[in-house]
N, C-alpha and C positions, 0 to 999 in steps of 0.2 A: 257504685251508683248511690250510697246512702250517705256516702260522706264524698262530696262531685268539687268540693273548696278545701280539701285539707292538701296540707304541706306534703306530708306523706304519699299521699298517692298519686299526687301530680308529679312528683321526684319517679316514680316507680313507673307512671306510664310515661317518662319522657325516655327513661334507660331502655324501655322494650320499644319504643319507636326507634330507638337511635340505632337497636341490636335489629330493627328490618329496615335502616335503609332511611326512613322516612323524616330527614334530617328537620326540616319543616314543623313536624310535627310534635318533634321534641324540643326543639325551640321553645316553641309555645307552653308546653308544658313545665319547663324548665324556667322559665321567665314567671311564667304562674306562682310557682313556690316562692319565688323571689319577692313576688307581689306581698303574697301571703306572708313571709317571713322573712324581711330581709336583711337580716343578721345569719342566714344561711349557707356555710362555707362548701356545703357538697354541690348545692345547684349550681354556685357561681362554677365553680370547678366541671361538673356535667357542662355547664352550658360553654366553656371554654373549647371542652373536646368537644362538642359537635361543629362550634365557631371554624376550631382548626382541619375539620374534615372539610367543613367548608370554603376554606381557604380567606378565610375571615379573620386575617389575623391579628388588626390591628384591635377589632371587638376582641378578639380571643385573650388578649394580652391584657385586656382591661377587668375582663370576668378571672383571668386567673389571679391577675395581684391582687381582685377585693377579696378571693376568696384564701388566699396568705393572710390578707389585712385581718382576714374575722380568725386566723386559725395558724397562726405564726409557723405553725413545726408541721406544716400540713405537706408529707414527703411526696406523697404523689401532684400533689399541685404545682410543684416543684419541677418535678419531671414532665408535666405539662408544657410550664411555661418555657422549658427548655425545647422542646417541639417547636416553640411559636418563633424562638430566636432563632433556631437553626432555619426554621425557613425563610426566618426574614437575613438571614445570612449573617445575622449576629454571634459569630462564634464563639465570641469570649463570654457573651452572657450566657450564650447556651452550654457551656463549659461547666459555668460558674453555679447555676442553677442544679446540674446532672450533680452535681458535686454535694449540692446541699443537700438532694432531696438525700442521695445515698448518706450523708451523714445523718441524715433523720432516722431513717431506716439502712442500715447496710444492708438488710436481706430484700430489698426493691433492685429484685434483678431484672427489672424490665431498665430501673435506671442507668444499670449498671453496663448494660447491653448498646443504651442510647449512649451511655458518656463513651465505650468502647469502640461505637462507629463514628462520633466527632473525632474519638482522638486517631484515628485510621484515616479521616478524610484529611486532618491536619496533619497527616503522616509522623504522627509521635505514632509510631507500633510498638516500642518497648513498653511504653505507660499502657498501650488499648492490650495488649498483652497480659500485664499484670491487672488488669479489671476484666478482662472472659475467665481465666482462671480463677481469679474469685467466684465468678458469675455462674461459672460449670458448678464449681461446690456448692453453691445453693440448689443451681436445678443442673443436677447431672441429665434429664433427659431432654433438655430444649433444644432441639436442632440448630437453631438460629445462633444458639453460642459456639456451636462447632464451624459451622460457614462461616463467623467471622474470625475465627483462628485460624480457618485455611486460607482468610484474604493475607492475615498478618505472614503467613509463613509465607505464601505464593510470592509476598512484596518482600520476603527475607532470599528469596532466589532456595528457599529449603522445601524443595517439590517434594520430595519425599514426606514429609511429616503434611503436607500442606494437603496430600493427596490422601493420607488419612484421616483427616478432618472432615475431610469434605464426604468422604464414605461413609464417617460415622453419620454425619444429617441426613447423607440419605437415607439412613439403615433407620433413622428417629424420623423421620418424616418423607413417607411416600410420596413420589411425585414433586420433587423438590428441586425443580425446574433450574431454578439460579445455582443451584450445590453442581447440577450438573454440567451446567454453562462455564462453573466455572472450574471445577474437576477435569474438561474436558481443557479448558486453556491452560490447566498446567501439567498437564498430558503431552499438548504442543509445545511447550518450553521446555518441555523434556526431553523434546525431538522425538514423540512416540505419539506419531500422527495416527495410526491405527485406531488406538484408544480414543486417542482425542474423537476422531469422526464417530466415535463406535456411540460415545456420550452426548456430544451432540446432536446424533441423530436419536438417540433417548429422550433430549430435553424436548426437543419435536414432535415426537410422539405424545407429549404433552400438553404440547402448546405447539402448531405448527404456522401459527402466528404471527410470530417475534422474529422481525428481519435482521435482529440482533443476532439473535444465532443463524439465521440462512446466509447473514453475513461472515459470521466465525467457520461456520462450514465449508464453505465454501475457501474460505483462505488455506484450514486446512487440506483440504483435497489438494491444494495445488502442488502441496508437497511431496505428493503421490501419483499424481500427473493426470488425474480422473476427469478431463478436459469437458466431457457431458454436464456429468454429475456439477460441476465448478459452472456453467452457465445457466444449469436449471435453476442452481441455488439466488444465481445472483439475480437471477429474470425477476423469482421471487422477493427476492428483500428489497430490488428496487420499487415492485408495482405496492408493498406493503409500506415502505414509503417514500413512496411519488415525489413530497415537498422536501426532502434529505438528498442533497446530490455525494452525500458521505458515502449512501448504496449505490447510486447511481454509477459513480465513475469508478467503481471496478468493473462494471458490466464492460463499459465502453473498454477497459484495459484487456481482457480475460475473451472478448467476441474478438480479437485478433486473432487468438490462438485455435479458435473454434475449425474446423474442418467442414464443419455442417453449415457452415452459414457463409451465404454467398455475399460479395462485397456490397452490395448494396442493401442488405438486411442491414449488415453490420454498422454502415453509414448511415442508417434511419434511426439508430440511438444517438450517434452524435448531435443529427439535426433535433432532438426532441431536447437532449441535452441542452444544446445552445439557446433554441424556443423559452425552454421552462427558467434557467438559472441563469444564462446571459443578459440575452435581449433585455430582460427587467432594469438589468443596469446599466443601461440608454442613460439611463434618467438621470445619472452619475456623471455622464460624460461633462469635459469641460474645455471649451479654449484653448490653444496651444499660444502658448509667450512667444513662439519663434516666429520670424520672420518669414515666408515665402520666398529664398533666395536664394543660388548657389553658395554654398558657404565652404571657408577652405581649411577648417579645420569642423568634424562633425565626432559629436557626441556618441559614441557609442556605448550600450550598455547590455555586458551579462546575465542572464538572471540562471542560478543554478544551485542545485540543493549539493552537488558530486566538486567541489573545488574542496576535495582529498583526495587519499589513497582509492583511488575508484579506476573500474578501465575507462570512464572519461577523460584521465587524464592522458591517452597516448593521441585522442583528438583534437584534446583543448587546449592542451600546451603546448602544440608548435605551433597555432594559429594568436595565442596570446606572446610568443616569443618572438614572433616575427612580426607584429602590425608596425605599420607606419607613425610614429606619435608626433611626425609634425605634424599631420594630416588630420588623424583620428585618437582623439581622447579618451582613454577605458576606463570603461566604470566593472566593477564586479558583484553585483548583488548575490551575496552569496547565504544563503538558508543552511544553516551549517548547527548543531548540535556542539561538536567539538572539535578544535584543527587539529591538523596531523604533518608530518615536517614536508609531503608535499602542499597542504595551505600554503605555508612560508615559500615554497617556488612560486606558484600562484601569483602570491603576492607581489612577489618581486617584478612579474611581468606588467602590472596596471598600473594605471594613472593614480586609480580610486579603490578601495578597498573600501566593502558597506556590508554588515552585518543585516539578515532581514529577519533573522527568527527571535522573535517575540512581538514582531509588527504587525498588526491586523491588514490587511486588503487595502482601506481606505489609507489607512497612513502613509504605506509604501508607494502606494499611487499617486500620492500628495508629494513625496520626496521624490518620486522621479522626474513629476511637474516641476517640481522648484529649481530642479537640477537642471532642468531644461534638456534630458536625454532626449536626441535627434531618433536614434533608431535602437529599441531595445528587441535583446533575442533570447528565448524563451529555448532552452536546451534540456528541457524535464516533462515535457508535454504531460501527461497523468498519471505521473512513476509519483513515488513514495517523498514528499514534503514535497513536493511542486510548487510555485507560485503561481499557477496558471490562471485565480481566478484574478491577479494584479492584472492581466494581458485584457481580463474582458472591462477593466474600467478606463482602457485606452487610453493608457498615462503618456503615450509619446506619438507623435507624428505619426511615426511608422514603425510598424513590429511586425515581427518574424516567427516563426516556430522551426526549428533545425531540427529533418530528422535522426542525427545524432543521440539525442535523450531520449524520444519515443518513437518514431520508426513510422506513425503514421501521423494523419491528420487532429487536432486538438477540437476540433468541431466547430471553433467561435469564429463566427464570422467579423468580432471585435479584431483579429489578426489580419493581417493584410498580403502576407505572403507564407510559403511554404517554399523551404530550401531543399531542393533537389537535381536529382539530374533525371533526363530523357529513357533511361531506363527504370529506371523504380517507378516513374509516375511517366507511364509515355503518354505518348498523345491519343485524346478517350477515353482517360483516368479524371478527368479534369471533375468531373460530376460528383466527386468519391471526395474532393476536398473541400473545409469549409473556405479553404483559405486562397487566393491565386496563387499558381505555381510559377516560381522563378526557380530559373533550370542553372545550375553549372552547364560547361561546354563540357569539361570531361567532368571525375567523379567529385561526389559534391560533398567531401571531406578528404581533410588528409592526417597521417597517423605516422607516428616513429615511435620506436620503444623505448620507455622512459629507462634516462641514462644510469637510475639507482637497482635496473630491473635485471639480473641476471641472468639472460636469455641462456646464450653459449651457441656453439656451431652448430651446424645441422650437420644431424648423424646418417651414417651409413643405411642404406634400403634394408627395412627389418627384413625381408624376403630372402635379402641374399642368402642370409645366414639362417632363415627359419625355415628357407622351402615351404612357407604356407604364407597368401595374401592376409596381411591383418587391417580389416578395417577400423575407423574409430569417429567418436563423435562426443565434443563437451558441450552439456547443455543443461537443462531444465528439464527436468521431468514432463514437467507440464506441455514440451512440445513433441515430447515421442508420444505421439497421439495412433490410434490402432492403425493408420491408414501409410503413418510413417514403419510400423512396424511389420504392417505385411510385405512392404516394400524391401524392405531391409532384409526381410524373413528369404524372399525369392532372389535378392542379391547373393544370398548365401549359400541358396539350395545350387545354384548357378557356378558358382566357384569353390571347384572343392576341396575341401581341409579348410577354407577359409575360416577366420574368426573375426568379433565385433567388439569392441573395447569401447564402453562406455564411460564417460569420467564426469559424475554429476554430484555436486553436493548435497541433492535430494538421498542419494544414495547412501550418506556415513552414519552408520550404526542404523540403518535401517532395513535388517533383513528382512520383515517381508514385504516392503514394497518389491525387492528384488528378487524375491522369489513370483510374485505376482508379475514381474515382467519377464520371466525366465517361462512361465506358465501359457505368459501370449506369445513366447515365439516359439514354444512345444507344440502349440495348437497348429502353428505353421511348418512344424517338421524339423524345427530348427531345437539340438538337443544342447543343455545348460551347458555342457563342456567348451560350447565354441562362441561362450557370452562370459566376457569379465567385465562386471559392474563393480566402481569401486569410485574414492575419490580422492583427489590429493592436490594440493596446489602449491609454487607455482606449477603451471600445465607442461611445460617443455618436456619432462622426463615421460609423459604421456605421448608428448605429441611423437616424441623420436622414438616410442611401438608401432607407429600408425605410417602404413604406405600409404592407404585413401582415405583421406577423411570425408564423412557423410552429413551433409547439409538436413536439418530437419522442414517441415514444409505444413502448413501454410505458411508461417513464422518462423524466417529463416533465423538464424544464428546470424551473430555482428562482428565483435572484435574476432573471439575466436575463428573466424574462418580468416580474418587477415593474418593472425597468429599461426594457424596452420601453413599457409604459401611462406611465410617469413623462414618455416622453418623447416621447408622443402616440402610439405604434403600437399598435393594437388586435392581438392575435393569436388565432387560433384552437388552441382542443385538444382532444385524445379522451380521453374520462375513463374511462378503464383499469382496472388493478388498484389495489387500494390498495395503501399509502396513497404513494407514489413514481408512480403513473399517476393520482392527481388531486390533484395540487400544481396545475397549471394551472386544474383545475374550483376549486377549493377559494378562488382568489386571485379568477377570475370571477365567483362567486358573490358571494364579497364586497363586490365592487365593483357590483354589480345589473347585472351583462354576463354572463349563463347563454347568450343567444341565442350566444356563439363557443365554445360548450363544445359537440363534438360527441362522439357517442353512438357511432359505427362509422366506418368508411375511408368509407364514401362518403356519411355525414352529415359527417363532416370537410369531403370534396371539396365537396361544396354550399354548404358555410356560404363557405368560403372563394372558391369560385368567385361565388358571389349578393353576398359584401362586397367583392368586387372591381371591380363591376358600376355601381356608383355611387358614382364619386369628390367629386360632391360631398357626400353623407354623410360619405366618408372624410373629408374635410377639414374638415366638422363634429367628427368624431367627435376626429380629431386637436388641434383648438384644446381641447376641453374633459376632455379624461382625466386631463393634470397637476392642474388644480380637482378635478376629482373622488377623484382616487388623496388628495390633500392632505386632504379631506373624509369619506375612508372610515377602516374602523376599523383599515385597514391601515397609515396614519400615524396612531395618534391612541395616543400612546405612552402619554397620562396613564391614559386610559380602558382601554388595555392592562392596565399595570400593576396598576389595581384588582382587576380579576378575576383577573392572575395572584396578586394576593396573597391575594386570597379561597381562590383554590384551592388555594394551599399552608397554608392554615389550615384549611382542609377536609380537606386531605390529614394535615396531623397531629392534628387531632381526630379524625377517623376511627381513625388508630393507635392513640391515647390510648383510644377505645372498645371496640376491638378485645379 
C-alpha cells in the first residue's frame, strides 16, 4: 500500500490473482506494469499466459513477441508462444518456437514435455520419444513425462512397456485420472478386459463425470458380456452428453441386447435420437434432379462399411451377382479402411465403384445428388463406420435401411422404408419402426457360401458315436445374457450327460471371463465338466460337435444359425421382439421348421429338451437340411432377386405417385 504505482508489485499482484482464478484482475495488473515500464519483458510474457487461459490468442501472441522483442533468448516466452500456435493450430510455428525456447534453456522441461506432445499428435513418436527421455532426466519425478511415454509405446502396439509407464504416473501422482483412462485401454488391447474395467472403474471413482470413460467402459464390458453393467454405463455418458450423438448411438446399438427393457423403451431412444440429431438436418434437405416418371433403367445405390472379407459377404454377393444391369445401374458406396481380394469380387459385380472414407456427410450427400441415385440402401444401420448420418440428409428420392447390417430400425424418419418380411416385423410391430415397412413375400435375404470358403460335408450325428446330446452355440458374449443362461442351465439339468459347446471369440485367452460363466451355470446346478468354452474359426469343425444348436434371445444370432442348418444342425429359438428377436423365427419359418421356434423360456426348454430325445430323428433331420436349405428360398438367389427388383420398382413408382 505505500508504493500502490510501482512496476514491482503490480507484476507480483497480477501472478497471485492469476494463481486464484481471477483472470480479470491480473490483466489489469499486468497491463499496469506495462504502463509504468514498458520496456518490461516479464509482464508482456505474464500477460501473454493469462491472454492464453483466456483464449485470447490473437492478444496473446502480440504480448508474447514484444516480450522476445525486449529480451531476445527469453526461453520460457518461447514456450508460451508455442502454446498460442498450437492452439491456433499452427504446428510448425509451435514446433519451431518449442525448439527454440529448449535451445535457450535445454533444462525447460515443461518445453520439452510441450515439443513431446506436438510431435505425438504429428505422429513423429520416435523424435517425441527421444525429447521425454531427455525430459525424465531432468525431472525423474514428473508424472506427466511418464503418461506421455505410455501414449508413445501404446501407439508402438508395445503394451507391455506402455503399461509400465503409465503405472509409474500413477505411483508419481495420485489420482491421475487420464494415466488410468488410458492404462486401462491398453489393458483392452491386450485383450485383458479384466484389468481394463478394474482401471476404468478407478478412473471413475475419481471423476465419475467423464462420459469418456462411462464410454470406454462400457465397450469394455461387452467383451465380457456384462449386458446390465454395459447399459447403465452407456444411459450414463449419453445423458452426460446429450449434444454428442458419438455416446448416444451405442446406447441405441447395446438396448437391443438388453433383456430388461421392453421394446418400446428401447424405441423411445431412437425417437429422441432422430428428434435431437436428425430432424435439425431438415434444413439440409434439397430438390431431387429426377423426374417423377416410370423410368426403365433406375439408379441403385449401396452404401456399406463390410464390401470385404465380412459374413456380409454371403448376403451381398449373390444379390450384387445377380441384378438385372439393363434395368438397374449399381453404384457401391463403399466406407472401406483397406480392400481385401473379396473387394475385387465386389467390384467386379457393379456398375460404379465409390470410395466414401474420408468424405464428410455433406459431401457424400452432394455426390449422391449429382449422381442422381434413384434408390439408395443403407446395409450398416449403427454398426462400426456406418454412414447412416448421409441417409438423414436425404440425398435420394428414396431410401431404405436392410435389416441385413443391423437387424433393427435406424430411427430416422429421413428413411423411407425398412426391408423385411412378415415375420420379423409382423403386423403390430409397425409403431417400433421409424421407417415403413416393406415386407418380402417369403425371407427378406438370401445367402450361399462364398465359393473361396471351405465349408466341407456335413458330418455324422456326434451322438451316434458319443452317446451323450452335445449342445452348441457361436456368439458374443454379450448375448448369453443370465436369462439365456438359466435357460440353458435347465436344458441340461433335463438331458442327461448332456454338454454345451460355446465357440465365442470373447472367450480366446480369456480365462476368467470363463470362469465367471462356468460360475453362472454352477449357481444352476450345471457342473464346469459339461461346458467347453473355447474359440476357433473357420466355425465348421465346431459346428460338426454340435447336434442342436441354441439360439440366444432377445438378440437372436444371424449368419450363424443359417451356417448351422447348411451344415446339418437344427437349432432351436424364441421369437422375441422384433425385429433382432425373430431372425431365428423369420429363417425357420422359411425353411418349413416353425416346430423349433419357441414362444417363451420353457416352450424353448421343451422343444429342445423333446429334440434331443430322439437321436435317430436327429440324424434324420441332420442328413437332410443341406437339401433343404439349397431348396428353400433362402438360397434361391435368382428368385430373390426378382422380387428384390419388383420392390424397388414399386418403391420408385410409388415416389413418382407420391
Amino acid at each position: 500500500q505505500q508504493y500502490p504505482d510501482t512496476a514491482v508489485l503490480h507484476n507480483i499482484l497480477g501472478a497471485i490473482s492469476f494463481d486464484k482464478g481471477k483472470n480479470d484482475q491480473a490483466i489489469k495488473h499486468f497491463k499496469k506494469v506495462i504502463n509504468l515500464k514498458p520496456c518490461h519483458p516479464h509482464a508482456y510474457n505474464n500477460l501473454g499466459v493469462v491472454l492464453i487461459k483466456m483464449q485470447a490468442y490473437k492478444e496473446a501472441k502480440f504480448n508474447l513477441k514484444k516480450a522476445i522483442e525486449l529480451k531476445p533468448k527469453y526461453a520460457e516466452a518461447y514456450n508460451n508462444l508455442g502454446n498460442v500456435h498450437k492452439a491456433l493450430e499452427e504446428y510448425d510455428q509451435a514446433l519451431k518456437n518449442y525448439k527454440k525456447s529448449i535451445q535457450l534453456n535445454p533444462n525447460n522441461y515443461e518445453a520439452l514435455n510441450n515439443l513431446g506432445i506436438e510431435l505425438i499428435s504429428l505422429n513423429k513418436l520416435e523424435d517425441a520419444e527421444k525429447v521425454f527421455i531427455n525430459s525424465k532426466k531432468l525431472n525423474p519425478n514428473c508424472a506427466e513425462t511418464y503418461f506421455n511415454l505410455g501414449i508413445i509405446y501404446a501407439k508402438f502396439k508395445n503394451y507391455e512397456s506402455a503399461k509400465n509407464k503409465f503405472r509409474k504416473a500413477i505411483y508419481l501422482k495420485k489420482n491421475y485420472l487420464e494415466a488410468y483412462n488410458e492404462l486401462a485401454y491398453v489393458y483392452r488391447k491386450a485383450d485383458n478386459y479384466h484389468q481394463a474395467i478394474l482401471c476404468y472403474s478407478k478412473a471413475l471413482k475419481i471423476n465419475n463425470n467423464i462420459p469418456e470413460i462411462h464410454h470406454n467402459l462400457a465397450l469394455a464390458l461387452t467383451y465380457v458380456g456384462n449386458i446390465k453393467k454395459i447399459i447403465s454405463h452407456r444411459k450414463i455418458a449419453s445423458f452426460l452428453r446429450s449434444d454428442n450423438k458419438e455416446f448416444y448411438i451405442p446406447l441405441l446399438y447395446h438396448s437391443n441386447y438388453s433383456p430388461d427393457m421392453c421394446a418400446d423403451e428401447i424405441f423411445s431412444y431412437y425417437k429422441k435420437y432422430n428428434e435431437q440429431f436428425n430432424l435439425p438436418l431438415q434444413k439440409k434437405w434439397k430438390d431431387f434432379t429426377q423426374t417423377k416418371i416410370p423410368k426403365t433403367k433406375l439408379k441403385i445405390g449401396y452404401v456399406s462399411p463390410d464390401f470385404i472379407d465380412h459374413s456380409m459377404k454371403n448376403f451381398l454377393m449373390p444379390v450384387l451377382a445377380h441384378h438385372n444391369h439393363q434395368k438397374f445401374e449399381i453404384y457401391a458406396f463403399a466406407e472401406l479402411k483397406k480392400e481385401d481380394l473379396v473387394t475385387q469380387k465386389y467390384k467386379s459385380y457393379v456398375d460404379h465403384w465409390i470410395r466414401t472414407d474420408g468424405i464428410d456427410d455433406d459431401q457424400l450427400a452432394q455426390i449422391i445428388r449429382d449422381l442422381e441415385i434413384d434408390i439408395l440402401i443403407d446395409l450398416a444401420g449403427h454398426t462400426r463406420n456406418s454412414r447412416i448420418g448421409v441417409f438423414a440428409l436425404k440425398p435420394a428420392p428414396v431410401s431404405l435401411s436392410w435389416w441385413l447390417g443391423y437387424g433393427y430400425t435406424t430411427g430416422l424418419t429421413a428413411i423411407d422404408y425398412f426391408l423385411t418380411d412378415e415375420v420379423m416385423a409382423p403386423k403390430g410391430s409397425e409403431q417400433l419402426f421409424s421407417e415403413k415397412l416393406w415386407k418380402f413375400k417369403k425371407y427378406s435375404a438370401v445367402w450361399e457360401p462364398y465359393r473361396n470358403r471351405k465349408i466341407g460335408e456335413v458330418a455324422p450325428l456326434p451322438s451316434s458315436t458319443k452317446n451323450f446330446i452335445t449342445f452348441g452355440t457361436l456368439t458374443r458374449a454379450i448375448r448369453i445374457n443370465d436369462q439365456v443362461i438359466q435357460t440353458w442351465a435347465q436344458i441340461l439339468q433335463r438331458v442327461k450327460n448332456s454338454k454345451l459347446v460355446i465357440n465365442s471369440l470373447n472367450f480366446i485367452n480369456n480365462s476368467k471371463t470363463i470362469h465367471e460363466f462356468k460360475q453362472k451355470f454352477k449357481a444352476h446346478g450345471i457342473a464346469a465338466e459339461r461346458l467347453l468354452f473355447y474359440y476357433e474359426s473357420p466355425p465348421w469343425n465346431t459346428m460338426n460337435k454340435i447336434d442342436i444348436a441354441l439360439d440366444c434371445f432377445p438378440h437372436n444370432s444371424g449368419t450363424t444359425l443359417i451356417e448351422h442348418l447348411y451344415m446339418g444342425n437344427p437349432f432351436i429359438t424364441y421369437s422375441h421382439r422384433p425385429s433382432v428377436g425373430k431372425i431365428g423365427a423369420s429363417i425357420l419359418n422359411t425353411l418349413g421348421h416353425p416346430e423349433w421356434i419357441a414362444t417363451s423360456e420353457e416352450d424353448y426348454i421343451v422343444k429342445a429338451v423333446n429334440l434331443a430325445s430322439d437321436t435317430n430323428k436327429l440324424a434324420q433331420i441332420r442328413s437332410t437340411l443341406r437339401t433343404e436349405m439349397e431348396a428353400s428360398p433362402i438360397m434361391d438367389p435368382k428368385g430373390f432377386i426378382y422380387e428384390l427388383e419388383n420392390n424397388y420398382q414399386a418403391m420408385w413408382n410409388k415416389w413418382c405417385s407420391s
